[in-house]
VOFI-735604 format. One record per residue (C-alpha): x, y, z; residue in one letter. Coordinates in steps of 0.25 Angstrom, whole numbers, padded with zeros to 4 digits, always signed. Layout:
<sites>
XYZA ...
</sites>
This chain:
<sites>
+0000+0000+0000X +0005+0014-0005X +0005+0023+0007X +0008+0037+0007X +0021+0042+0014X +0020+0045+0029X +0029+0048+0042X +0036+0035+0044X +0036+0030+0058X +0048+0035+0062X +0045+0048+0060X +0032+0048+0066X +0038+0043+0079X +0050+0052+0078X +0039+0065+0078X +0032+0058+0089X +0043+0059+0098X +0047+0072+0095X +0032+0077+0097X +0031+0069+0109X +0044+0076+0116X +0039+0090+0109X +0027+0088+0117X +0033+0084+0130X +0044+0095+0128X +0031+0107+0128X +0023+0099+0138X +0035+0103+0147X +0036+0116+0144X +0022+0117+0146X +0023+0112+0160X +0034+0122+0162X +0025+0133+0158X +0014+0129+0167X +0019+0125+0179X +0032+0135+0179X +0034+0145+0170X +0018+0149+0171X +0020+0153+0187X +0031+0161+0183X +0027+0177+0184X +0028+0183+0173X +0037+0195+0173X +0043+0201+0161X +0049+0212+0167X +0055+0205+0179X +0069+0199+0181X +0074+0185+0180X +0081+0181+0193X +0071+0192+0201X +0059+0185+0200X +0053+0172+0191X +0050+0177+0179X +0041+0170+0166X +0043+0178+0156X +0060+0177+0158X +0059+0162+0160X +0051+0161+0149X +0060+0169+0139X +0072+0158+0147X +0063+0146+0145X +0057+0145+0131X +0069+0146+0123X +0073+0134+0134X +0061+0127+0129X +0060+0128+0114X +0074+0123+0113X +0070+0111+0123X +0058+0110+0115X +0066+0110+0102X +0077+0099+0107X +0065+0090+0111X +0059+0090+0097X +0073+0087+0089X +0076+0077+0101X +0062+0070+0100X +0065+0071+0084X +0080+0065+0084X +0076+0057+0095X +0063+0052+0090X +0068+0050+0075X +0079+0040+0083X +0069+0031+0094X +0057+0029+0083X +0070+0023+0073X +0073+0013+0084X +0058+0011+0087X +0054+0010+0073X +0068-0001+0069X +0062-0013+0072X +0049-0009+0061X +0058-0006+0052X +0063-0021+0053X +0050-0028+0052X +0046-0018+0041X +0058-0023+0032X +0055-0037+0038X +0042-0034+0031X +0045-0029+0018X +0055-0040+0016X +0045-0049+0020X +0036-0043+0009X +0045-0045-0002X +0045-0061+0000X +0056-0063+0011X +0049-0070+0022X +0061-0075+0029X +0065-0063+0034X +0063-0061+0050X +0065-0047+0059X +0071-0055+0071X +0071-0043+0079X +0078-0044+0092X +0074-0035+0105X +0066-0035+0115X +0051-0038+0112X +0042-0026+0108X +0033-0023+0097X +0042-0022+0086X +0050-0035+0090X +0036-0041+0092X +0032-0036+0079X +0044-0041+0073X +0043-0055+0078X +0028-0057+0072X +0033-0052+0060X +0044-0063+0060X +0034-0074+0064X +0026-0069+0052X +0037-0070+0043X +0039-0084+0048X +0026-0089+0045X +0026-0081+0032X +0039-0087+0026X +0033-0102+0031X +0020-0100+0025X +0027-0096+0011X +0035-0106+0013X +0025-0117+0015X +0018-0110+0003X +0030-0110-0007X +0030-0125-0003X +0016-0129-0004X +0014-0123-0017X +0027-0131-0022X +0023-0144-0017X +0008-0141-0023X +0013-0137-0036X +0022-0151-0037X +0011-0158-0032X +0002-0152-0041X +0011-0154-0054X +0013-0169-0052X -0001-0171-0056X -0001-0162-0069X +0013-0168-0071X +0006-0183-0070X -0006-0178-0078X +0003-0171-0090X +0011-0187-0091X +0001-0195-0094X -0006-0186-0103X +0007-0185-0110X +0007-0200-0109X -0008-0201-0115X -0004-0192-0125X +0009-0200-0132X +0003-0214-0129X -0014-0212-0134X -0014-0228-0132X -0011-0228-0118X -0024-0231-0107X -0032-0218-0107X -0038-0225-0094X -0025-0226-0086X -0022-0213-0090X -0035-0206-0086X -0034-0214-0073X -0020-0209-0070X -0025-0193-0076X -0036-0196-0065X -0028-0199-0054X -0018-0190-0055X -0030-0179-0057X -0036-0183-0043X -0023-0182-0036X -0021-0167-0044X -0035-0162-0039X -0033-0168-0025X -0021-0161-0023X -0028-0149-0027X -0039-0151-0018X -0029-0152-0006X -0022-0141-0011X -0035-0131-0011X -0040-0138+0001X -0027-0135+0010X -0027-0120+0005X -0042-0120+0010X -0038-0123+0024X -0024-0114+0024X -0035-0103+0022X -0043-0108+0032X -0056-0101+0024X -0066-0112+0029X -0079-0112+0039X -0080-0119+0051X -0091-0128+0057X -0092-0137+0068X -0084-0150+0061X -0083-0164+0071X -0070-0171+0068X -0075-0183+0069X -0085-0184+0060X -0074-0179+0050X -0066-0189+0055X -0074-0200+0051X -0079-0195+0038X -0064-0193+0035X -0063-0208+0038X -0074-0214+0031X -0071-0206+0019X -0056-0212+0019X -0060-0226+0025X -0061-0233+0010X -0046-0230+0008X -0042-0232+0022X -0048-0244+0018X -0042-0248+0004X -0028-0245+0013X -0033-0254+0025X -0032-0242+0033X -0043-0242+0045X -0050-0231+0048X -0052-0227+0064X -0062-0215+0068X -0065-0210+0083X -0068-0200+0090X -0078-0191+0097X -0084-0178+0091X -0074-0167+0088X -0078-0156+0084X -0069-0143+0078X -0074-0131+0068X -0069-0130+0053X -0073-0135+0041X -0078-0148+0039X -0072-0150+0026X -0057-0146+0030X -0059-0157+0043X -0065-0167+0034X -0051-0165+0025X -0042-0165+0036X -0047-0178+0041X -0049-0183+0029X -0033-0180+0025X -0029-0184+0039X -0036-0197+0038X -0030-0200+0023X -0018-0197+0028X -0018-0207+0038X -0024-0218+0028X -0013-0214+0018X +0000-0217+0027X -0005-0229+0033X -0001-0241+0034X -0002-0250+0020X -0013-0259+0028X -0020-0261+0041X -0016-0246+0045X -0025-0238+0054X -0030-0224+0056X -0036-0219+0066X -0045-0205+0067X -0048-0200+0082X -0056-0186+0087X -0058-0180+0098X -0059-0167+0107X -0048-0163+0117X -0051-0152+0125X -0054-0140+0114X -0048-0149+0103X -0054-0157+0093X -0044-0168+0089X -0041-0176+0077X -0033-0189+0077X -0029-0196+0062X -0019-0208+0066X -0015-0218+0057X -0004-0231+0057X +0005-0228+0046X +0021-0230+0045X +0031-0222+0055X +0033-0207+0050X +0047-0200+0052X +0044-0190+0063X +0049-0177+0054X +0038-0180+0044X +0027-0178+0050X +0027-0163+0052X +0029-0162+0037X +0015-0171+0033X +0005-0157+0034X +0016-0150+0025X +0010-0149+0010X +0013-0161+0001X +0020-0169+0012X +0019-0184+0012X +0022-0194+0022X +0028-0208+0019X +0016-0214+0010X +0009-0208+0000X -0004-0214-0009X +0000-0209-0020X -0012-0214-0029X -0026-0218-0029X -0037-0212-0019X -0032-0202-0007X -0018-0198-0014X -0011-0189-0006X -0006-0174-0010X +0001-0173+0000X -0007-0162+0007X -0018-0169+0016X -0010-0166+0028X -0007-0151+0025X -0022-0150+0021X -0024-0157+0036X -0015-0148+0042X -0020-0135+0035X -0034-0139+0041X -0032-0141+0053X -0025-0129+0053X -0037-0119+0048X -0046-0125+0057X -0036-0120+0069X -0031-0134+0074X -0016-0142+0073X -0013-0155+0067X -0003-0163+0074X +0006-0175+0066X +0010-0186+0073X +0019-0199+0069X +0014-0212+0076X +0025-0222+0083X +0018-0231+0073X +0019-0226+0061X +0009-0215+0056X +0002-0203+0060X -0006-0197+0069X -0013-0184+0065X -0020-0174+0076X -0028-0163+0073X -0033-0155+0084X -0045-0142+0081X -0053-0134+0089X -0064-0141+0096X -0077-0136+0094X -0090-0139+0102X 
</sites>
């Protein structure tokens, strides 16, 4: 925004002191006039040293005064001018902290040391915001890479066998379309997550009264046909547990947590198991499955976008992007809860997510 040019700070505050001692200087002189000079007789044509004289003392003390009076205004000037430089040092860092961090340089931090005040204060918020600022970029810049790689292997894929159909016209147009048609469904389930995991970062959803466990066991009936076909066996319990969001994005989030269990299972005769309850003001969500041991340093990174554990289904119904749990994460999230990761001594993973209780 164009602005028209003004008194900077400095010189705002440089003339404040200066009129703040001005006036303290005349308020001085105005208690001497009152309360001294004022009961002073008043005798022009007597002598000084005879008696106490106004009009003599007068001529002696105003001169006196007007020179005081002019050292106090270049004093608060000079003197003003230096103090609101020192005071005004620490905003001139943050405001190169922040031009810098306008023109795209997000790592640069203030750091300014001191006793704690409101500049240092002010400098340390804007620190933290510039922490948070750099990671978010960063995860961003990542993001979109890892959606664009994701999102070229189908196209890629696609573009190869059409290439194929095109040089060899006697080659099964059945196969072909089958193989078009699965690596289409994988394209357009990618993009759903993708727009779906941008609707909860925004958080632009309506909240109703939503019970867990009735999510819960949706979730599972709608996933038990391919628990099954992996001899996977699906356990539900739990009490009603009730939290506020939207039914749609808790559905999801059980329904990815729940897949995700089924998927890194064991090949046969694994088990998971899907618990709710209420603790205190807390509505709690369990997703445990059997499963091979997971390295302790990986589980951190399974909500990070496009990050896999061990095993992957890598065709047929339910294959994976590679963002179920950053679309879990992200929910849970918006609705104002945490999502806690856990390996099992076992082997597996056991999932929490805990949300606000309502009544």
């Amino acid at each position: 925004m164009r602005r028209r040019p003004g008194l900077s700070a400095r010189l705002k505050l440089t003339l404040s002191y200066a009129g703040f001692l001005a006036v303290a200087g005349a308020l001085l002189l105005a208690v001497v006039w009152v309360f001294l000079l004022r009961y002073v007789p008043d005798n022009p044509q007597g002598l000084l040293g005879i008696s106490p004289n106004r009009y003599l003392l007068v001529r002696t003390f105003a001169p006196a005064a007007a020179v005081a009076m002019g050292f106090l205004l270049v004093f608060g000037l000079v003197g003003g001018w230096i103090l609101a430089g020192r005071m005004l040092a620490p905003l001139t860092r943050i405001t190169a902290a922040a031009r810098l961090a306008g023109n795209g340089s997000l790592s640069h931090r203030i750091r300014m040391r001191g006793r704690q005040d409101e500049f240092r204060e002010l400098a340390d918020a804007f620190d933290t915001m510039l922490g948070q600022l750099e990671s978010h970029v960063a995860e961003q810049r990542r993001f979109a890479a890892n959606a664009s790689h994701e999102l070229r292997t189908p196209l890629a894929i696609s573009q190869t066998l059409l290439d194929v159909a095109h040089k060899d016209p006697a080659r099964d147009r059945g196969d072909l379309i089958e193989r078009l048609r699965t690596v289409n469904t994988r394209a357009i389930a990618l993009t759903d997550a993708l727009l779906l995991l941008s609707r909860s970062d925004r958080g632009n959803f309506t909240r109703e009264s939503v019970d867990l466990s009735l999510v819960a066991e949706e979730a599972a009936e709608t996933l038990l046909p391919f628990a099954e076909r992996r001899g996977i066996t699906l356990d539900v319990t739990g009490g009603a547990t009730l939290t506020s969001g939207s039914a749609e994005l808790l559905l999801r989030m059980v329904t990815n947590l729940v897949q995700n269990a089924v998927v890194h299972n064991l090949p046969a005769g694994g088990t998971v198991t899907v618990r709710t309850e209420v603790q205190g003001g807390t509505s709690v969500l369990r997703v445990e499955n059997t499963g091979h041991p997971l390295p302790p340093e990986l589980v951190p990174t399974l909500t990070e976008p496009f990050r896999r554990g061990t095993e992957r289904v890598r065709t047929g119904e339910h294959a994976g992007v590679g963002l179920g749990l950053a679309i879990v994460h992200s929910i849970v999230h918006a609705h104002d809860g945490t999502l806690d990761l856990a390996p099992r001594p076992a082997g597996g993973l056991l999932a929490t997510v805990r949300l606000p209780a309502t009544p």
